[in-house]
Chimera marker file (.cmm) of the C-alpha trace (Angstrom):
<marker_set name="trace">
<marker id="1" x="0.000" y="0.000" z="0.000" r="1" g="1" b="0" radius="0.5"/>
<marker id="2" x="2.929" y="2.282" z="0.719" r="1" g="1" b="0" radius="0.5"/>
<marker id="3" x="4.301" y="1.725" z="-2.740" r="1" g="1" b="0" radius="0.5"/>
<marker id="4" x="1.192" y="2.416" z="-4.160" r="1" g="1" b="0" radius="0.5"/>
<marker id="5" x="0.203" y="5.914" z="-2.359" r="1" g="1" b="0" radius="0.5"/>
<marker id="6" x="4.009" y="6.925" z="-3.015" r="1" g="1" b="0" radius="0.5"/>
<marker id="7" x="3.900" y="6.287" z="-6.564" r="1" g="1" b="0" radius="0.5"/>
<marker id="8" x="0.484" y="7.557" z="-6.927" r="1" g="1" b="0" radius="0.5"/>
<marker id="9" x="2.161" y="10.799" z="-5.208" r="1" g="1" b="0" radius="0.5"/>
<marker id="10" x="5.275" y="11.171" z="-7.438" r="1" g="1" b="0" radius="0.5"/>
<marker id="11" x="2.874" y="10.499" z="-10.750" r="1" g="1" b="0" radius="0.5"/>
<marker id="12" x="0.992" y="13.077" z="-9.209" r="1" g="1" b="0" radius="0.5"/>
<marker id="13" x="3.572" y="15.526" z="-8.627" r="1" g="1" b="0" radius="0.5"/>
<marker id="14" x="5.395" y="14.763" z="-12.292" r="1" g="1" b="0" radius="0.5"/>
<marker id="15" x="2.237" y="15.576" z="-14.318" r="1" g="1" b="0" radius="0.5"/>
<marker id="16" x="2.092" y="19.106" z="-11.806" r="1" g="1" b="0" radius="0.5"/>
<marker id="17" x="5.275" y="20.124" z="-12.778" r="1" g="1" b="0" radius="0.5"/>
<marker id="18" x="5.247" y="19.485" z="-16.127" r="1" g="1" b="0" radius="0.5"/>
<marker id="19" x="1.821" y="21.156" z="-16.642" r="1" g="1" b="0" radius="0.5"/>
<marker id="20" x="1.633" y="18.696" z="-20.354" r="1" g="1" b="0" radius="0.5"/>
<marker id="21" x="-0.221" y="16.032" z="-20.244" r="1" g="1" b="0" radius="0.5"/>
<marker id="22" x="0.620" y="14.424" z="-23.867" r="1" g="1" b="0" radius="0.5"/>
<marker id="23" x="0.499" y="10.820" z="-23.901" r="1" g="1" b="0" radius="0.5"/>
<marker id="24" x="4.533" y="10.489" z="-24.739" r="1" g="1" b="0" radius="0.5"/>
<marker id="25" x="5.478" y="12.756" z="-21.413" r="1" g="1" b="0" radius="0.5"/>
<marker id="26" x="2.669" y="11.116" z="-18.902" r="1" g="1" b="0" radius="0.5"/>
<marker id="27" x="4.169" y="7.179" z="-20.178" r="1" g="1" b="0" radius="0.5"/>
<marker id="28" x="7.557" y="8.951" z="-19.120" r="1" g="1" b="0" radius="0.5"/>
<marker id="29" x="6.779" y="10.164" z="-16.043" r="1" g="1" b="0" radius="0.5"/>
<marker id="30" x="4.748" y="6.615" z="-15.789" r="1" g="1" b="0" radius="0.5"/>
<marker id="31" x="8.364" y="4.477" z="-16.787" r="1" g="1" b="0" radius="0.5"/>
<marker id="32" x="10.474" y="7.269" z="-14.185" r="1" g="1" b="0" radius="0.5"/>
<marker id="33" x="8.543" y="6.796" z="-11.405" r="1" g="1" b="0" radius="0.5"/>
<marker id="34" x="8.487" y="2.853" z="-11.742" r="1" g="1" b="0" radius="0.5"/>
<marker id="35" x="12.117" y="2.827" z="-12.129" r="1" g="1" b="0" radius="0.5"/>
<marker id="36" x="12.449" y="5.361" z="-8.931" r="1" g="1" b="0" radius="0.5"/>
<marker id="37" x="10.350" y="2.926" z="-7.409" r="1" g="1" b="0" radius="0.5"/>
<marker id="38" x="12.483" y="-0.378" z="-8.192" r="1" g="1" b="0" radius="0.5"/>
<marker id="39" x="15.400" y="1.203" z="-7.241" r="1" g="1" b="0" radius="0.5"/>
<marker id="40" x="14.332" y="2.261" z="-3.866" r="1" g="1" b="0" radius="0.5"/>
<marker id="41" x="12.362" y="-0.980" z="-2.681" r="1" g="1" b="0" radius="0.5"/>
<marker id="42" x="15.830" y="-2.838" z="-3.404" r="1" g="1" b="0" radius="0.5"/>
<marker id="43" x="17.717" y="-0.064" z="-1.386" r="1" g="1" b="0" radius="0.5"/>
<marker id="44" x="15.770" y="-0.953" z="1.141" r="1" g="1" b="0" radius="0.5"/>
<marker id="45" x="15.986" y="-4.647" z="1.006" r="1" g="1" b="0" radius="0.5"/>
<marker id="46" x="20.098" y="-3.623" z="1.404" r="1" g="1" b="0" radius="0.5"/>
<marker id="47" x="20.050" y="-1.665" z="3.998" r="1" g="1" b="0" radius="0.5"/>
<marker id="48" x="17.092" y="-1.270" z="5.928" r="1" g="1" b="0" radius="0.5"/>
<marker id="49" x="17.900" y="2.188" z="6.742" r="1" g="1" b="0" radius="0.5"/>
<marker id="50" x="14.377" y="4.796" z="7.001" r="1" g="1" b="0" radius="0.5"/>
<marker id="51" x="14.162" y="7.975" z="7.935" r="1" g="1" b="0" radius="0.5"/>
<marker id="52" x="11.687" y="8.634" z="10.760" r="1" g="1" b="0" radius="0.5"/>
<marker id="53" x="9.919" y="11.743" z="10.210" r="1" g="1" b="0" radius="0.5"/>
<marker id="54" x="8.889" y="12.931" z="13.740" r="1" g="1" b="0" radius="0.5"/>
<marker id="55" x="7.396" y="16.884" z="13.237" r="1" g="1" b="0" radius="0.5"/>
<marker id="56" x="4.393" y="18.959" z="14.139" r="1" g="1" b="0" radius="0.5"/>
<marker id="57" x="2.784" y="19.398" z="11.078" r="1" g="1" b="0" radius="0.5"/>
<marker id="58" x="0.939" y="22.253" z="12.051" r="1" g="1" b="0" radius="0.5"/>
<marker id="59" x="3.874" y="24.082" z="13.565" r="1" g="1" b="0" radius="0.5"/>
<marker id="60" x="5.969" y="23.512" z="10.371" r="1" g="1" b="0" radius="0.5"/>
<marker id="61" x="3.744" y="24.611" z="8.330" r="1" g="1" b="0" radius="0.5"/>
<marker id="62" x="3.810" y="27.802" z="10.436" r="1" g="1" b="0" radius="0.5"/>
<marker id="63" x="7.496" y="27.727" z="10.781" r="1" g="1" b="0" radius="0.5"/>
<marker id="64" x="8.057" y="27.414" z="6.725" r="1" g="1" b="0" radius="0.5"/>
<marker id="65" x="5.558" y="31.125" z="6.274" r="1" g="1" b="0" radius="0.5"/>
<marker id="66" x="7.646" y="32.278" z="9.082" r="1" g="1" b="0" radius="0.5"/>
<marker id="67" x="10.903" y="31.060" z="7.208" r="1" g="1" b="0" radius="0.5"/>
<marker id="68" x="9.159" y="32.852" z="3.974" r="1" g="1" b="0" radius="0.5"/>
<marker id="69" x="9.351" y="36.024" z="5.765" r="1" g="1" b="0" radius="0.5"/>
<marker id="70" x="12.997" y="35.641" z="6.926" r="1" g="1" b="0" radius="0.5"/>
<marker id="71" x="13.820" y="35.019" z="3.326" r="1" g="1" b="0" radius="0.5"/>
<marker id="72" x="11.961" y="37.932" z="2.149" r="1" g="1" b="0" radius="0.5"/>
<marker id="73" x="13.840" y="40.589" z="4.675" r="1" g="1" b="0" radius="0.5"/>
<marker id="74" x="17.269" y="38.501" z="3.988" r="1" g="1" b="0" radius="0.5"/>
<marker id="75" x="16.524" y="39.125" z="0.201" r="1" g="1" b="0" radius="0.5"/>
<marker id="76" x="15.678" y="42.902" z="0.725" r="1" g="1" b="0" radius="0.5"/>
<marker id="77" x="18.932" y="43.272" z="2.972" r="1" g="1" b="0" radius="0.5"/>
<marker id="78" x="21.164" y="41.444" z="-0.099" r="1" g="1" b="0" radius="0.5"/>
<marker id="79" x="20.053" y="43.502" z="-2.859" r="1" g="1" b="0" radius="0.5"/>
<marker id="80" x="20.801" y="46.882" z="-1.255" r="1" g="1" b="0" radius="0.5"/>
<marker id="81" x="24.237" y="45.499" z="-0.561" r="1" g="1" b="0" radius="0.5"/>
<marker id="82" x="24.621" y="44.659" z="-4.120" r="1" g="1" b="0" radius="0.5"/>
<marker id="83" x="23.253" y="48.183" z="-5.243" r="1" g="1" b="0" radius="0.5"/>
<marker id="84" x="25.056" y="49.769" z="-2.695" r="1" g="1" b="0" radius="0.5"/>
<marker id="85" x="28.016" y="52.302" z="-4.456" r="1" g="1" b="0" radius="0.5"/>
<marker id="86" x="29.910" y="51.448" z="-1.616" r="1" g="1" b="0" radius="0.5"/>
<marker id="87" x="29.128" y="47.233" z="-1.061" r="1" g="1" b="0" radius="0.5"/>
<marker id="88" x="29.685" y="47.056" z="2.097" r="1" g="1" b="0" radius="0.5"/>
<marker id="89" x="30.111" y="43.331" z="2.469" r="1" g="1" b="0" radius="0.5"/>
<marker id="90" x="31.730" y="41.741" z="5.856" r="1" g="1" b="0" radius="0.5"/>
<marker id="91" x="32.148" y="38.601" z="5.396" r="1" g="1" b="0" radius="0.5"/>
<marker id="92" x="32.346" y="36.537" z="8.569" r="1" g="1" b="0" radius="0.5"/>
<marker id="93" x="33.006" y="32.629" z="9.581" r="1" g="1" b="0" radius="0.5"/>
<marker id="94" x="30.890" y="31.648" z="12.757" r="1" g="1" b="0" radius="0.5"/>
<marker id="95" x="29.928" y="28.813" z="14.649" r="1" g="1" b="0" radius="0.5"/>
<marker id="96" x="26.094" y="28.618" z="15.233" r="1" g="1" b="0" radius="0.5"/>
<marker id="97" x="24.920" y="25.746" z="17.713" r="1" g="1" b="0" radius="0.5"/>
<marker id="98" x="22.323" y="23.695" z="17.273" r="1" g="1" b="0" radius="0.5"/>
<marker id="99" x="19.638" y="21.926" z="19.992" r="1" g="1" b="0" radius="0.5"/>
<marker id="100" x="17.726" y="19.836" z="17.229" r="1" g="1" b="0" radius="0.5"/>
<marker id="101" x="17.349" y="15.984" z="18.205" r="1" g="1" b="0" radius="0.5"/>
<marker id="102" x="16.993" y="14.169" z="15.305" r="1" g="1" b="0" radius="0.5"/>
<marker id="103" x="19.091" y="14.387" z="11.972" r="1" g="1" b="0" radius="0.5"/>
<marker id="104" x="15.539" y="15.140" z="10.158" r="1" g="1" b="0" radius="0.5"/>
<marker id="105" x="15.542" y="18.745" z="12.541" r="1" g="1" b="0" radius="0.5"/>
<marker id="106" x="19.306" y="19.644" z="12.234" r="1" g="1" b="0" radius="0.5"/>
<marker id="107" x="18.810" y="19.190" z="8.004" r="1" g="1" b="0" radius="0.5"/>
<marker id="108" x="15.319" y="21.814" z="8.483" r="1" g="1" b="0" radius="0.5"/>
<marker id="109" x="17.913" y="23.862" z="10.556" r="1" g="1" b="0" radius="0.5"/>
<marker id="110" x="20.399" y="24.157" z="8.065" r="1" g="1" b="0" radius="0.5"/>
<marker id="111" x="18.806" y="23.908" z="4.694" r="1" g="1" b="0" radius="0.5"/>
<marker id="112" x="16.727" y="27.160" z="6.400" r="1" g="1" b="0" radius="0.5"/>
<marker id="113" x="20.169" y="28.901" z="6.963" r="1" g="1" b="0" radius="0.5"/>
<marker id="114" x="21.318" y="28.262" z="3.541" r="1" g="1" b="0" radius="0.5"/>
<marker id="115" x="18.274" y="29.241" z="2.319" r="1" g="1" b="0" radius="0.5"/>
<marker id="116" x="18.087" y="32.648" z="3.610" r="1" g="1" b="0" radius="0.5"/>
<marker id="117" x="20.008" y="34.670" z="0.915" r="1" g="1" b="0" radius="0.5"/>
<marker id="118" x="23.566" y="36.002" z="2.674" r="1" g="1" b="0" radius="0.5"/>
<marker id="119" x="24.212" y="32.973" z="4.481" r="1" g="1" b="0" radius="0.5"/>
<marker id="120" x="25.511" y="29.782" z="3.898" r="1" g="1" b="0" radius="0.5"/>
<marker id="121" x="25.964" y="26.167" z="6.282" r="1" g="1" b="0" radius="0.5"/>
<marker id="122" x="29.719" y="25.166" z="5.169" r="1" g="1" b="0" radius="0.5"/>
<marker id="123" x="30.576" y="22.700" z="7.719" r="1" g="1" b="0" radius="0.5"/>
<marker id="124" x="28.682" y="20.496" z="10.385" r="1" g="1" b="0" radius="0.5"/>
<marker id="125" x="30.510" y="19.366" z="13.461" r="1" g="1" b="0" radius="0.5"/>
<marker id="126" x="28.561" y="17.560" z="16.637" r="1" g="1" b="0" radius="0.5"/>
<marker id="127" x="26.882" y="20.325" z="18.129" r="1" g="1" b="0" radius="0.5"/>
<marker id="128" x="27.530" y="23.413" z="15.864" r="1" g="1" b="0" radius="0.5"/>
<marker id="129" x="26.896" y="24.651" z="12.181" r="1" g="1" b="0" radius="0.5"/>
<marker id="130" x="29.740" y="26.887" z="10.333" r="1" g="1" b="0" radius="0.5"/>
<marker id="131" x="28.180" y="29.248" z="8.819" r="1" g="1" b="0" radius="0.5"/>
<marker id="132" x="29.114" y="31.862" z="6.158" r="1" g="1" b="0" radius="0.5"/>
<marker id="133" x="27.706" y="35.627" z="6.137" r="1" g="1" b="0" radius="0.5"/>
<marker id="134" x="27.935" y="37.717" z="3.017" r="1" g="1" b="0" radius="0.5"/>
<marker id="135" x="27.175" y="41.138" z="5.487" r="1" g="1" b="0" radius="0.5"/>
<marker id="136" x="27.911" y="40.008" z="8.711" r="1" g="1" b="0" radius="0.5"/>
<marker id="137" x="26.387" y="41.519" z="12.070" r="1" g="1" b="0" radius="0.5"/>
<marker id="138" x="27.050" y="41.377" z="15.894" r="1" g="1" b="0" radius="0.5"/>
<marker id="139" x="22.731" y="39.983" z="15.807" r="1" g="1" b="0" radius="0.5"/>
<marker id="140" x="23.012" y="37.674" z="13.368" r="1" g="1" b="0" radius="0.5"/>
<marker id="141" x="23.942" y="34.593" z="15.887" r="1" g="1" b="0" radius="0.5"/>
<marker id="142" x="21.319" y="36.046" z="17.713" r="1" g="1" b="0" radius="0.5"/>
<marker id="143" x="19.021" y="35.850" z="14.674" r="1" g="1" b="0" radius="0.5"/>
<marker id="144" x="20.124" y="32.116" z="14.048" r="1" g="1" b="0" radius="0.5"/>
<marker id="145" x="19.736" y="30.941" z="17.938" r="1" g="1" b="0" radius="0.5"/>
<marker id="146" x="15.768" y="32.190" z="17.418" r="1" g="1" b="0" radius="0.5"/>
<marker id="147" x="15.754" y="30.340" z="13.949" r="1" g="1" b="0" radius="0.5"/>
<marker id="148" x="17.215" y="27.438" z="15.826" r="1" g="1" b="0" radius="0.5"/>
<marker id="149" x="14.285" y="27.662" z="18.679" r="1" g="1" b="0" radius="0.5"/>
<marker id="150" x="11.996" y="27.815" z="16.209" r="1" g="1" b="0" radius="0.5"/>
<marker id="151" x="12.672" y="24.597" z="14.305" r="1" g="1" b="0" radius="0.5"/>
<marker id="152" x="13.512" y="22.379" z="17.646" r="1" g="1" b="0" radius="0.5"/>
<marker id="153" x="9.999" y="23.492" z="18.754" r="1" g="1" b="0" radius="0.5"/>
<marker id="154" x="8.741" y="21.350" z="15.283" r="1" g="1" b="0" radius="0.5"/>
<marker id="155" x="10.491" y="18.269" z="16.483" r="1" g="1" b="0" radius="0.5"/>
<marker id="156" x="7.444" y="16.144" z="17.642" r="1" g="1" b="0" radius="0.5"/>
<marker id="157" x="9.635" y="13.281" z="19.598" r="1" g="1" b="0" radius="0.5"/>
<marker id="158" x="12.610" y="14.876" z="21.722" r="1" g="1" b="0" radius="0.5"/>
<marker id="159" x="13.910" y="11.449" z="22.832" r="1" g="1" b="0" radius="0.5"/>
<marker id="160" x="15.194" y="10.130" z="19.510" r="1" g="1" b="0" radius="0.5"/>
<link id1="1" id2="2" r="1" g="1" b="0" radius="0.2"/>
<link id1="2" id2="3" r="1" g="1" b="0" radius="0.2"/>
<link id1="3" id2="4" r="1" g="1" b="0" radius="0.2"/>
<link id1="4" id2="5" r="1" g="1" b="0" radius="0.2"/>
<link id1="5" id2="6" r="1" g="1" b="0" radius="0.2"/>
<link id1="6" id2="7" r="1" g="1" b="0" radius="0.2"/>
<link id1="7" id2="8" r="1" g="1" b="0" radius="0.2"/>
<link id1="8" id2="9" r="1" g="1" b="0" radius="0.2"/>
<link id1="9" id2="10" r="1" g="1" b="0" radius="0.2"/>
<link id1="10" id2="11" r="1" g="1" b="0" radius="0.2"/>
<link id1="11" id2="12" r="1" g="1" b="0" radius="0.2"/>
<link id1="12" id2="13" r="1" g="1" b="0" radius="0.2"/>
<link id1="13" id2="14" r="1" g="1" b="0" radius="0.2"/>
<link id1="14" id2="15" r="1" g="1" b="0" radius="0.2"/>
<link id1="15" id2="16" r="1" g="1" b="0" radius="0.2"/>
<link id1="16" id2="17" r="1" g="1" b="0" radius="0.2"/>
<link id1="17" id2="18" r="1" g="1" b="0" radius="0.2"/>
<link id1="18" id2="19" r="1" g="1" b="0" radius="0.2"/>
<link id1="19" id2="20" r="1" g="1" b="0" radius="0.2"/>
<link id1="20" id2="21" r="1" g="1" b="0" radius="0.2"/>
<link id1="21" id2="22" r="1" g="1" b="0" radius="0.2"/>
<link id1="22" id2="23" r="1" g="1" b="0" radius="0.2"/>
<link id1="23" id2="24" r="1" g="1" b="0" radius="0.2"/>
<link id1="24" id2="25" r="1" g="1" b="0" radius="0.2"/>
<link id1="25" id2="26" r="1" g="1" b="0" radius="0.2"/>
<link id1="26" id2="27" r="1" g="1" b="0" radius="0.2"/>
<link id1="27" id2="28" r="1" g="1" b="0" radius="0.2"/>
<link id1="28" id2="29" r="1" g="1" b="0" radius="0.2"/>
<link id1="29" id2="30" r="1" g="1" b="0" radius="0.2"/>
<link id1="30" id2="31" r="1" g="1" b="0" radius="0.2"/>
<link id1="31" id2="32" r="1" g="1" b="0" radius="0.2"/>
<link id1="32" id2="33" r="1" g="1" b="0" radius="0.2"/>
<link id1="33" id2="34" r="1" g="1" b="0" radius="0.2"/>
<link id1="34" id2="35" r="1" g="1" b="0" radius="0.2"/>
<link id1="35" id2="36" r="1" g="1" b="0" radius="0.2"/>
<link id1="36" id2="37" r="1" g="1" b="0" radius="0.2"/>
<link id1="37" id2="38" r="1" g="1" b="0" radius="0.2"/>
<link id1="38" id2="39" r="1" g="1" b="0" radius="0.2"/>
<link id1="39" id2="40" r="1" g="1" b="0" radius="0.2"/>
<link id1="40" id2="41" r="1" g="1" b="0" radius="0.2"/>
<link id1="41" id2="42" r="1" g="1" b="0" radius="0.2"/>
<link id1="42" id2="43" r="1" g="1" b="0" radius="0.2"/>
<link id1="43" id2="44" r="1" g="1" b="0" radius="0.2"/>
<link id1="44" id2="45" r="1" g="1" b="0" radius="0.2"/>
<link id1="45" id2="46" r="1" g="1" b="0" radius="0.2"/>
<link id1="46" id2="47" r="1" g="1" b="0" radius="0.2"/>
<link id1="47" id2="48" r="1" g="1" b="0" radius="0.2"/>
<link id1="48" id2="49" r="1" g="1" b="0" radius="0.2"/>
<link id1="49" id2="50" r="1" g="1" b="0" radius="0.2"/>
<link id1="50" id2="51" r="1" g="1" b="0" radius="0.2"/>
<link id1="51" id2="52" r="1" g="1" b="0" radius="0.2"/>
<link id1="52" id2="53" r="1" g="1" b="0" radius="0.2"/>
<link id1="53" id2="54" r="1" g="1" b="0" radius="0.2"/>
<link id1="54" id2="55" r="1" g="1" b="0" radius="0.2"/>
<link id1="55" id2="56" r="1" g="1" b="0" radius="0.2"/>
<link id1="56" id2="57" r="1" g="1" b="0" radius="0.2"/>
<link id1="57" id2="58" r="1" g="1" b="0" radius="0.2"/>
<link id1="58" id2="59" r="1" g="1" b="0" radius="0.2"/>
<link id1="59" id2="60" r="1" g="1" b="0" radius="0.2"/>
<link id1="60" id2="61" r="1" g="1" b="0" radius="0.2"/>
<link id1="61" id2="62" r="1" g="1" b="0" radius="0.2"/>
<link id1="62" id2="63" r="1" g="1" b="0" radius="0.2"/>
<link id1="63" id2="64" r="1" g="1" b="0" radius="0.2"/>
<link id1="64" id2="65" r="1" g="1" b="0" radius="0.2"/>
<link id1="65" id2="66" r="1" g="1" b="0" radius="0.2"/>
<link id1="66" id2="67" r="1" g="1" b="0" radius="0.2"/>
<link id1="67" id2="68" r="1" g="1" b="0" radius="0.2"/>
<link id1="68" id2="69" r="1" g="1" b="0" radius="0.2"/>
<link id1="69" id2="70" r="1" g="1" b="0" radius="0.2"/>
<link id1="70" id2="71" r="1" g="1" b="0" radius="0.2"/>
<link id1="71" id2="72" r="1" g="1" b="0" radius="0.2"/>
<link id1="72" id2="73" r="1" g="1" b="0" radius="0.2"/>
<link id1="73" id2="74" r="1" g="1" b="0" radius="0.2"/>
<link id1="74" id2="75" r="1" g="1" b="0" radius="0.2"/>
<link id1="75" id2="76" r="1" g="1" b="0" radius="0.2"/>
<link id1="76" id2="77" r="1" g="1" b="0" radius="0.2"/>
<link id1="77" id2="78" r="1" g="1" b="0" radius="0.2"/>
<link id1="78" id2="79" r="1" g="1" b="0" radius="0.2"/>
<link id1="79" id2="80" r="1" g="1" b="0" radius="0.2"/>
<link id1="80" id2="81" r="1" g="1" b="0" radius="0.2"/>
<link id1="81" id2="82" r="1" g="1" b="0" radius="0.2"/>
<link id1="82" id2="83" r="1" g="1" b="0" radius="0.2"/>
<link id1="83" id2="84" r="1" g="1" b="0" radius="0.2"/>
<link id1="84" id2="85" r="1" g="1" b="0" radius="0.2"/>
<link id1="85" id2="86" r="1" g="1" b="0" radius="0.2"/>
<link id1="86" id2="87" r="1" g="1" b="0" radius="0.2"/>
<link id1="87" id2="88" r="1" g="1" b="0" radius="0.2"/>
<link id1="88" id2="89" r="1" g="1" b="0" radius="0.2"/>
<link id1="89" id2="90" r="1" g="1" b="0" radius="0.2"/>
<link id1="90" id2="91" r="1" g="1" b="0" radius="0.2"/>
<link id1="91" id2="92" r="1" g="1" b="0" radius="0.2"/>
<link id1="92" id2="93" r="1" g="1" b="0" radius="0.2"/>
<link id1="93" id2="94" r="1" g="1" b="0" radius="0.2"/>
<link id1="94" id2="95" r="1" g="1" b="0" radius="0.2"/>
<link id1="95" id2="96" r="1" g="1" b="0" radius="0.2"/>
<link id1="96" id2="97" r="1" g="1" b="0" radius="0.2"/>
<link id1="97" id2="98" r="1" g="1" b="0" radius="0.2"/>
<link id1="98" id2="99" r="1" g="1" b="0" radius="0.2"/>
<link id1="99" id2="100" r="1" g="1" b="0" radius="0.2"/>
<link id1="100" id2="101" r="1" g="1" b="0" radius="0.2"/>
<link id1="101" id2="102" r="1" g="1" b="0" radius="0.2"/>
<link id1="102" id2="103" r="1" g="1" b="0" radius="0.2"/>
<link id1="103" id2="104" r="1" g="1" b="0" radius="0.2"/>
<link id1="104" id2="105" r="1" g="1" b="0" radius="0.2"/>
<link id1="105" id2="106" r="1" g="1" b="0" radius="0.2"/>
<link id1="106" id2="107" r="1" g="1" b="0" radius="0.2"/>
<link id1="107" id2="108" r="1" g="1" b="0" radius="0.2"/>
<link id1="108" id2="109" r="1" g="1" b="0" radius="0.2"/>
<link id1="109" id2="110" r="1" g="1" b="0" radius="0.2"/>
<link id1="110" id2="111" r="1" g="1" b="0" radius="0.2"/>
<link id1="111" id2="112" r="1" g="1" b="0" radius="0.2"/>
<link id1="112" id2="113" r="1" g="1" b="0" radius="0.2"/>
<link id1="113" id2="114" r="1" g="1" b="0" radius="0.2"/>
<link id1="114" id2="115" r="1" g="1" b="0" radius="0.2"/>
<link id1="115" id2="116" r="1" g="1" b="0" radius="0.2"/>
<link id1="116" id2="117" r="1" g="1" b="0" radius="0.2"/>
<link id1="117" id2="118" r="1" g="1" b="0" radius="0.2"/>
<link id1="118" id2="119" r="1" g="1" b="0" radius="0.2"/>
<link id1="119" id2="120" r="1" g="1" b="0" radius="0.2"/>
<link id1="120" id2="121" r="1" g="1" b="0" radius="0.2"/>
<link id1="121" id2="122" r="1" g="1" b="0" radius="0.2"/>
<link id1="122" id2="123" r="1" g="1" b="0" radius="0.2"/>
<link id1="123" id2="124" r="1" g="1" b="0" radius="0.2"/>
<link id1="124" id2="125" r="1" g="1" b="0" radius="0.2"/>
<link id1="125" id2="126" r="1" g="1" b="0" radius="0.2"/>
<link id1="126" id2="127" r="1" g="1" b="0" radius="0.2"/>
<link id1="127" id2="128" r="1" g="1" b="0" radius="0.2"/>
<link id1="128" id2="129" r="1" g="1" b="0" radius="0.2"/>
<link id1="129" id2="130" r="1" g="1" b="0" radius="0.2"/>
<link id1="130" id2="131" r="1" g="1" b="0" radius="0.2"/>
<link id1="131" id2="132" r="1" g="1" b="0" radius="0.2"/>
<link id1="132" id2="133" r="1" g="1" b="0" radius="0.2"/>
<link id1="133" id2="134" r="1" g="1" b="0" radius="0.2"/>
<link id1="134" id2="135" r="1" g="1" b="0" radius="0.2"/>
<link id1="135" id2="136" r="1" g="1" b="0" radius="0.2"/>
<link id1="136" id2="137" r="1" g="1" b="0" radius="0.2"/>
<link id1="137" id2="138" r="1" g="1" b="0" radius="0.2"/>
<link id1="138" id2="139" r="1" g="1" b="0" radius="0.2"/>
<link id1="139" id2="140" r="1" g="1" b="0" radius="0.2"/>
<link id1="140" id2="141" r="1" g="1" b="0" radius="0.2"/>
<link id1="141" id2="142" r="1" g="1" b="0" radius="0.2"/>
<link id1="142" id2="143" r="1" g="1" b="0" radius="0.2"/>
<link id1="143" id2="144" r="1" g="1" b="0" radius="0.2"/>
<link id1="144" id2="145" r="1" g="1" b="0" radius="0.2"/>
<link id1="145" id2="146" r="1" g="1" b="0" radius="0.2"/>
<link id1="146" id2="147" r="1" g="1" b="0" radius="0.2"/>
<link id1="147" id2="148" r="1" g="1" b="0" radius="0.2"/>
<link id1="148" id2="149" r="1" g="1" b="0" radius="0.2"/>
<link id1="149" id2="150" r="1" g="1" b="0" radius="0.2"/>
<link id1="150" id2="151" r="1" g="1" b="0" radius="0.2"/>
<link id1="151" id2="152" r="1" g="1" b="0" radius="0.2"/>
<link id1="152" id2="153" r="1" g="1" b="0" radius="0.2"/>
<link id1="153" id2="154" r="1" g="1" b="0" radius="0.2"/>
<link id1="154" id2="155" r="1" g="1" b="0" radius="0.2"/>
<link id1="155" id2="156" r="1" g="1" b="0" radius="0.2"/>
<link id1="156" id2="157" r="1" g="1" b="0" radius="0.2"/>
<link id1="157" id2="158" r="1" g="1" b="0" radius="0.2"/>
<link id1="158" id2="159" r="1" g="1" b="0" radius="0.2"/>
<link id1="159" id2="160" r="1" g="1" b="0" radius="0.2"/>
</marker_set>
């Protein structure tokens, strides 16, 4: 049943994205997501390995407008750089910690700081991020501890 809804899901999400629904392109996406399918059903037979999603759906999906937002300002604040005559860029190297759990919250916590424009995850060591910042600023650890409250609060199961 799990093969099923999943492959009903990615056919579903292939003929979305391509918006054309021609007979050649849905067999395609029809002969893709069968392959996908064989090739992760004996990946699991190897391994056994799953990935336990454990999240508050309702939180996340408030924590991904709020994460929207964040992106928005973080935009805003890298474009006047760029247009600035002056581009006053500091560049800055910092270690952010992190109080996620589970390897599912620390990957939300990073792909969020890479995805705010101006700042970049290089490195992950037990405990801490290194991050990158185009314009650096004495409140933006400040700005990443709140980012980091904000995405442990998602995690559903704190004992993993």
């Amino acid at each position: 049943m799990k093969t099923i809804l999943t492959s009903a899901f990615m056919m579903a999400l292939w003929l979305m994205l391509s918006g054309i629904y021609k007979p050649m392109l849905i067999g395609f996406g029809l002969v893709s997501v069968g392959l996908v399918m064989i090739i992760v059903r004996r990946m699991d037979q190897v391994d056994g390995d799953h990935v336990r999603i454990f999240i508050k759906p309702v939180k996340f999906i408030f924590y991904i407008f709020w994460l929207f937002k964040e992106i928005a300002k973080s935009n805003w604040a890298v474009t006047k750089v760029i247009f600035s005559r002056t581009m006053p860029i500091n560049q800055n190297l910092f270690e952010v910690p992190y109080t996620q759990k589970s390897d599912l919250g620390q990957v939300i916590f990073a792909n969020s700081i890479t995805l705010t424009p101006g700042t970049l995850t290089i490195e992950t060591e037990t405990g801490d991020f290194l991050v990158h910042s185009l314009s650096y600023s004495p409140e933006d650890p400040e700005t990443l501890r709140d980012m980091d409250r904000r995405v442990t609060a998602i995690e559903s199961r704190l004992d993993l």
